[in-house]
C-alpha positions in Angstrom: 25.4 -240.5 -52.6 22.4 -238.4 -50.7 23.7 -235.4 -49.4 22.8 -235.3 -45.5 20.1 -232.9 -45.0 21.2 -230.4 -42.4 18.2 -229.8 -39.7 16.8 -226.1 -39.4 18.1 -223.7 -37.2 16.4 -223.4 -34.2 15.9 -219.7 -33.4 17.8 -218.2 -30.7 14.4 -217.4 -28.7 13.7 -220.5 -26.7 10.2 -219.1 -26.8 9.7 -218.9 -30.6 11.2 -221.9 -31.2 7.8 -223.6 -29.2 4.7 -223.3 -31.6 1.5 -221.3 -30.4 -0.1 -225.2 -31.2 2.1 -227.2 -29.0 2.0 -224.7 -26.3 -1.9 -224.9 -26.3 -1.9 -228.4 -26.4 0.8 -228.5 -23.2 -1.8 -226.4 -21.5 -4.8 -228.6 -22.1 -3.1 -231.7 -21.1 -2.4 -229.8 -17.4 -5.7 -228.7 -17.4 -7.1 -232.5 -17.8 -4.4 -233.8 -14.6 -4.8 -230.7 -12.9 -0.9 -229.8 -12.6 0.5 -227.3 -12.0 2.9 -225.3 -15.0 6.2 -225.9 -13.5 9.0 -226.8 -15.3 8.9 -230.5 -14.3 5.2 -231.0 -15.5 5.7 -229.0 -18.9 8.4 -231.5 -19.6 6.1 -234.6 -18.8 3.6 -232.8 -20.9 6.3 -232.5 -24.0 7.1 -235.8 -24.1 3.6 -236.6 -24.1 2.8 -234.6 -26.9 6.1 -236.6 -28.2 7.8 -233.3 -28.8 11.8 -233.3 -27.8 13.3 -229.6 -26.5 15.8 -228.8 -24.3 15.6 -227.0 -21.0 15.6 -223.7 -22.3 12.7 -224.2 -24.4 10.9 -226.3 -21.7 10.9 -223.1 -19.0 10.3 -220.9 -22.0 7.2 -223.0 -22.4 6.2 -222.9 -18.5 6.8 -219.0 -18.4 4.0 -218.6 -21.1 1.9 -221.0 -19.2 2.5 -219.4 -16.1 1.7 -216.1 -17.4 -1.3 -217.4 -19.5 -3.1 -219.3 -16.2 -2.3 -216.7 -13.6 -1.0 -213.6 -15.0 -1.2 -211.4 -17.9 -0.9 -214.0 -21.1 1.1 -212.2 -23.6 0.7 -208.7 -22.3 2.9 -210.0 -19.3 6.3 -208.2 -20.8 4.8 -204.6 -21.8 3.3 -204.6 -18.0 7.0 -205.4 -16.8 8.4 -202.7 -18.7 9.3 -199.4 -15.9 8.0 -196.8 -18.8 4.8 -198.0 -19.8 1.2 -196.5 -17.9 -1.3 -197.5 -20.2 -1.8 -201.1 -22.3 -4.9 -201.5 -24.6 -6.0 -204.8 -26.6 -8.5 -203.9 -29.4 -8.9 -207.3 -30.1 -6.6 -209.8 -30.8 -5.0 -208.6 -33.2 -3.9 -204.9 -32.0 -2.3 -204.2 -29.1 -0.9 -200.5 -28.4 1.3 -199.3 -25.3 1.7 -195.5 -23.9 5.4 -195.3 -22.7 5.7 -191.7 -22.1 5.7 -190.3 -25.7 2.5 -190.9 -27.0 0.2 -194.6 -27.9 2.2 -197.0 -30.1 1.2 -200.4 -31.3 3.3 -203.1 -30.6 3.8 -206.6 -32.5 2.2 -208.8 -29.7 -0.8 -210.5 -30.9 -3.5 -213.0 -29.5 -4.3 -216.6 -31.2 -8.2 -215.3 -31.2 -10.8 -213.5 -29.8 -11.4 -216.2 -27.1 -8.1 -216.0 -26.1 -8.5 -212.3 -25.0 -11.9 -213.1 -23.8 -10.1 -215.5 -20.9 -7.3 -213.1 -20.3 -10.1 -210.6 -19.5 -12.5 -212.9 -17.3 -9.5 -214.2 -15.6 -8.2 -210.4 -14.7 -12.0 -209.5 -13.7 -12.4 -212.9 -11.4 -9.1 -212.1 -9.8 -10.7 -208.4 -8.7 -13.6 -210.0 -7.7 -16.0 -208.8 -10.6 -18.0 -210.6 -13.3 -17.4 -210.5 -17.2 -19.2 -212.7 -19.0 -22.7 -212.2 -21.6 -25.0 -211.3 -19.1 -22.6 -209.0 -17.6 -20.4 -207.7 -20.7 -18.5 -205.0 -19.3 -15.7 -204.3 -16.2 -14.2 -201.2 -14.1 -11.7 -202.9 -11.6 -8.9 -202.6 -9.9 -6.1 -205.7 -9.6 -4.0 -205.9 -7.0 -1.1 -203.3 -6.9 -3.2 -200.7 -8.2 -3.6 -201.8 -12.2 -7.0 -200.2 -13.4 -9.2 -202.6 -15.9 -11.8 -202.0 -18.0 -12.8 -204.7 -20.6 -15.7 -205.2 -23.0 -16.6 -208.1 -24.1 -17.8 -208.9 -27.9 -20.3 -208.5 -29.3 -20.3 -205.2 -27.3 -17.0 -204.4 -28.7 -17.7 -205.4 -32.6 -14.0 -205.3 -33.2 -13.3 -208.0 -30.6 -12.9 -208.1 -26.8 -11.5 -204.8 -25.6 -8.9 -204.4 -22.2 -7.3 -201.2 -21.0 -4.7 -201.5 -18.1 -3.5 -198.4 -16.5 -0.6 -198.9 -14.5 0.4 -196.9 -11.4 3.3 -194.7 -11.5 6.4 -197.0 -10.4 8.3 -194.6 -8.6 8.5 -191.0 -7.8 9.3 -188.2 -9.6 10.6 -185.3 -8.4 10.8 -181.3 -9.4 14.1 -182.0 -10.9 13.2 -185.2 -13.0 10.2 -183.7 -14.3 12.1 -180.7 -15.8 14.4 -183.4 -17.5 11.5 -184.9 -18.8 10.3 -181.4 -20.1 7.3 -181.3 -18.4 7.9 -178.5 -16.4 10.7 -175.8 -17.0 13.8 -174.8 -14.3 12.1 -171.3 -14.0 8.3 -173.0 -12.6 10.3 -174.9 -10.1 10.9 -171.6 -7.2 7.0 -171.5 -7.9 5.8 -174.3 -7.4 7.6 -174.9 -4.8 6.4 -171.9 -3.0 2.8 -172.8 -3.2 3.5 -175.8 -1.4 5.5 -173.8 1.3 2.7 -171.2 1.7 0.0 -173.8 2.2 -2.5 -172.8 -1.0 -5.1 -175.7 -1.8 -5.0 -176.6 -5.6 -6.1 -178.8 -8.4 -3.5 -180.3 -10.6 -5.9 -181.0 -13.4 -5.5 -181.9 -17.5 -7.0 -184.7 -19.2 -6.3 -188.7 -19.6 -2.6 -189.3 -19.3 -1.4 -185.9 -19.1 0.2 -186.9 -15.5 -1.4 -185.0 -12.9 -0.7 -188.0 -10.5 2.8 -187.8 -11.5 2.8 -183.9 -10.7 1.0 -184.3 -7.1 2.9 -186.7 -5.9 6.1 -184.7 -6.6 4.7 -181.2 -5.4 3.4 -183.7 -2.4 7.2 -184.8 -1.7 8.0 -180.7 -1.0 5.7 -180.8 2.0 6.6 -180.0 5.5 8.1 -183.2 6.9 6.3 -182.9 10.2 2.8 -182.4 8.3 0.7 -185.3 8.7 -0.6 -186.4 4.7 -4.0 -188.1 4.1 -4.1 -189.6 0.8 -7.9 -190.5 -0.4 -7.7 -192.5 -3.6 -9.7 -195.2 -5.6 -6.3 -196.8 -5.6 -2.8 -196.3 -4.4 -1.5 -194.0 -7.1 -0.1 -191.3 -5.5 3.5 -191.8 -4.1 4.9 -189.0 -2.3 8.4 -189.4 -0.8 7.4 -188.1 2.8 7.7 -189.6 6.0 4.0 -189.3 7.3 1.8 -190.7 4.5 -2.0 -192.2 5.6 -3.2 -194.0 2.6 -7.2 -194.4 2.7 -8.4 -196.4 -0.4 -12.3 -197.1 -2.0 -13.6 -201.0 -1.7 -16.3 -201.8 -4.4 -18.8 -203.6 -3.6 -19.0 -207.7 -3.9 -21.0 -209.8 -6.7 -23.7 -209.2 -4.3 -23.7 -205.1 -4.3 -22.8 -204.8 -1.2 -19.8 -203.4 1.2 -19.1 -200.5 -1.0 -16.8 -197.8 0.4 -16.8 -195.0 -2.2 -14.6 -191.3 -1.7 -17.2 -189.5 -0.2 -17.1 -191.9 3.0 -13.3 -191.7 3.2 -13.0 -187.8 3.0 -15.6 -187.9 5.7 -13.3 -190.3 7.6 -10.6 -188.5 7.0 -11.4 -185.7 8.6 -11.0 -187.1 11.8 -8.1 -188.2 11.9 -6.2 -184.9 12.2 -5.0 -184.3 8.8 -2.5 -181.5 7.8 -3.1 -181.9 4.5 -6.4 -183.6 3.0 -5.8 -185.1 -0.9 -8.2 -186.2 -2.8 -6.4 -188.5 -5.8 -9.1 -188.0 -8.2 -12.4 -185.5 -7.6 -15.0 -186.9 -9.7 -18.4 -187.4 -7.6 -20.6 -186.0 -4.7 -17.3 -185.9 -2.4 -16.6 -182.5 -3.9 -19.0 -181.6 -1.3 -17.2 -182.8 1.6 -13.8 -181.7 0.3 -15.3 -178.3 -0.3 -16.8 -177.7 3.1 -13.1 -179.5 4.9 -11.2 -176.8 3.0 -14.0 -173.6 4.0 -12.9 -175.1 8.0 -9.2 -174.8 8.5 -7.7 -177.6 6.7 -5.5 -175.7 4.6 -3.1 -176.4 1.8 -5.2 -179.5 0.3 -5.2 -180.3 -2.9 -6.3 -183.4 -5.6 -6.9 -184.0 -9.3 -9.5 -183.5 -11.9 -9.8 -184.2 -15.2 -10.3 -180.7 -17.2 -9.8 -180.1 -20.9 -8.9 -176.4 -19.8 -8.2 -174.3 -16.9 -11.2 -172.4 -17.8 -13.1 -175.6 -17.3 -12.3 -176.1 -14.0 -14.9 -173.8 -12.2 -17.6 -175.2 -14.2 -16.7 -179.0 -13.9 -16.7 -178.5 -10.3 -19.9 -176.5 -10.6 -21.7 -179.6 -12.4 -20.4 -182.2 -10.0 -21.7 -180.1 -6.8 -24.9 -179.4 -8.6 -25.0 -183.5 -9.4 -24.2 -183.8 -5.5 -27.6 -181.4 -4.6 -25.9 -178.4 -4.0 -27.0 -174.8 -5.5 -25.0 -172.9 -8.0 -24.4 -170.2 -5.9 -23.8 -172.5 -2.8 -21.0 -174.4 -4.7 -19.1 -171.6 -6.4 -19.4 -170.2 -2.6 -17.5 -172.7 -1.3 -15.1 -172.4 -4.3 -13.9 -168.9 -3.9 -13.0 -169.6 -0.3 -11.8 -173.3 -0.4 -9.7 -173.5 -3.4 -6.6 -170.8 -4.3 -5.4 -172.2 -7.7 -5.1 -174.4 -10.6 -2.0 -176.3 -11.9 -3.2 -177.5 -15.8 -1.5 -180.0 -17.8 -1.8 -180.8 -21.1 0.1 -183.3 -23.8 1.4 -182.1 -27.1 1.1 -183.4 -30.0 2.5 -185.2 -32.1 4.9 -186.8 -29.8 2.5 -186.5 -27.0 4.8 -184.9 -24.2 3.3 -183.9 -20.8 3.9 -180.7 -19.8 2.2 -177.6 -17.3 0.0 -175.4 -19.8 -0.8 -172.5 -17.0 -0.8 -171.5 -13.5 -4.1 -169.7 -12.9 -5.8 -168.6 -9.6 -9.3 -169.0 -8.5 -11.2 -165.9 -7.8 -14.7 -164.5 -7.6 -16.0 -162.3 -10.3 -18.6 -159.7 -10.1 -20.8 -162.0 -11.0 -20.5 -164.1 -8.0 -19.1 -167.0 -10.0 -15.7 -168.5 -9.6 -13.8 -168.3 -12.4 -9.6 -169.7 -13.7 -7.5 -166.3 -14.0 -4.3 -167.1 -15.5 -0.9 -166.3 -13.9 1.2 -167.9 -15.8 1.0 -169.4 -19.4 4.4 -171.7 -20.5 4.5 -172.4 -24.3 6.2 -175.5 -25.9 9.1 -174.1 -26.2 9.4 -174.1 -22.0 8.9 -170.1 -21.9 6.8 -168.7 -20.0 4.6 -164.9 -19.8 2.7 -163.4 -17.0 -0.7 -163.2 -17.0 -3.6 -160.7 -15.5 -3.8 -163.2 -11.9 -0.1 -162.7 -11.8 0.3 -160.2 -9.2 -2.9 -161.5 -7.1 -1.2 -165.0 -7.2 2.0 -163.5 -6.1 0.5 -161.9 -3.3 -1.3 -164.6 -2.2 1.7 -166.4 -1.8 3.0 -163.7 0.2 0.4 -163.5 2.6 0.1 -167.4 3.3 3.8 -168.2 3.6 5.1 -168.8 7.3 7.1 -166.5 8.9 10.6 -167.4 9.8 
């Protein structure tokens, strides 16, 4: 007598238990009627394909379509996950996430190269923006404030390429931040007292260091009765205040036109009686206009900009004023009057932790250039010395602090 053959065990992921095959061919077949991927249709389309599951397995199958036709395909879980900021396809076969402590790659994978190719058209059409051959790159923004950027092969030899950078999705405050070690117990009082006394600043640092994450806590500590306008590309900054006036960019349409870039919106904002003007990101000719609103009685704004040093920061603003037709001399000007201090950030390595570098404040030399004095330097160890702006910094804390 036979022994009876006991049937495999079927895993206890209804999702791996459907193959990458069957799922392909499910989503063919709705793509032929035109049906929609609820649970109802997939089922029809199983049978069809004379494949028997139950219902777990059946919405398993219509959340991958679902997220395959109108989301995010297989990156849909890492983008649900409240610690990630960054995901990056190199390919289909590498995927790596940021979650706070540095890039990681994790085990999802694509079926091919045109697989990520359709992911990345479909995110670019849904933006409004064209990827294909004769246009074989992207810089978009999806709706609640994702940044993309894809490259298509051949551009990308290695396959198609997509970076999503996710917006911060909550706010941090002083107290969270030192738990996360980016800044220590003893830079709370002072940072806190350069908000109070009104001082415009740059957070700056470079790519994922979180300067956003900074400004929008350091933005919480504002006067409640202050009136904030936020200028951004996109929605990033979240302050917890009660008076927040979010202006945003529009690019412009397959056709070129409609375009609203930062320059326009700092111009805008401007009249409409800001307390505090903030510029998410300075990176173009509105340096100029954010310059000049500071020089005129808009005191204690402040923004981002990317920076390898605090050093740098005189001269990147230097080269985008220049780029914008101003003089040398005209822009570093405007600096020593407009701008009191710089807040850098930087990311250690290996494990790639955020945390404030230096304090340092703006001055004019003898030269007649602006240039980064440090105040404060904090080591990794969360320590921190004085520095040869120290006593100026203090003192211009002093003298711009409201009286009682």
């Amino acid at each position: 007598m036979t022994p009876a053959t006991t049937p495999p065990a079927r895993s206890s992921d209804p999702a791996a238990a459907v193959s990458p095959e069957l799922v392909e061919a499910v989503r063919v077949r709705l793509a032929r009627t035109g049906a929609e991927p609820s649970a109802a249709q997939v089922a029809v389309a199983l049978r069809a394909e004379k494949a028997v599951y139950g219902d777990a397995e059946i919405l398993a199958v219509a959340r991958a379509l679902c997220a395959d036709l109108i989301g995010a395909g297989p990156l849909e879980p890492l983008l649900a996950r409240p610690d990630v900021t960054d995901v990056l396809v190199n390919g289909p076969r590498e995927v790596w996430i940021d979650d706070g402590s540095g890039l990681r790659r994790t085990s999802v994978t694509f079926a091919d190269d045109a697989a990520v190719r359709r992911l990345a058209q479909r995110l670019a059409a849904a933006a409004g923006r064209r990827l294909d051959d004769a246009s074989p790159y992207v810089d978009a923004r999806l709706a609640g404030g994702v940044r993309l950027h894809a490259v298509l092969s051949p551009v990308a030899p290695g396959g198609t390429c997509v970076s999503l950078r996710l917006p911060p999705r909550r706010t941090f405050t002083l107290d969270d931040l030192v738990s996360a070690g980016t800044i220590t117990p003893s830079a709370i009082p002072i940072l806190t007292a350069m908000v109070a006394a009104r001082l415009a600043f740059l957070v700056t640092g470079g790519t994922g260091t979180g300067k956003t994450t900074l400004l929008s806590a350091l933005l919480s500590l504002a006067d409640p009765g202050e009136r904030l306008l936020l200028v951004e590309d996109s929605a990033e900054l979240r302050p917890l205040h009660p008076h927040v006036v979010r202006l945003e960019t529009r690019p412009a349409n397959l056709e070129g036109a409609g375009g609203v870039g930062l320059r326009d919106l700092v111009r805008q904002a401007l009249r409409m009686r800001p307390d505090r003007l903030v510029v998410g990101e300075v990176r173009g000719a509105e340096v100029v206009d954010l310059l000049a609103a500071l020089n005129t009685g808009h005191e204690g704004g402040c923004g981002t900009l990317h920076a390898n040093t605090a050093a740098d920061v005189p001269p990147r603003l230097e080269a985008l004023g220049c780029a914008a037709g101003l003089s040398r001399e005209a822009v570093h000007s405007q600096l020593s009057a407009a701008l009191d201090a710089v807040i850098h950030l930087t990311r250690d390595r290996p494990h790639g932790r955020r945390r404030i570098a230096e304090i340092c404040l703006l001055t004019r030399a003898s030269t007649g250039f602006v240039e980064s004095i440090p105040a404060l330097t904090f080591d990794t160890t969360g320590n921190h010395r004085t520095g040869p702006g120290y006593d100026a910094f203090v003192q211009a804390v002093q003298q711009n602090s409201r009286t009682p």
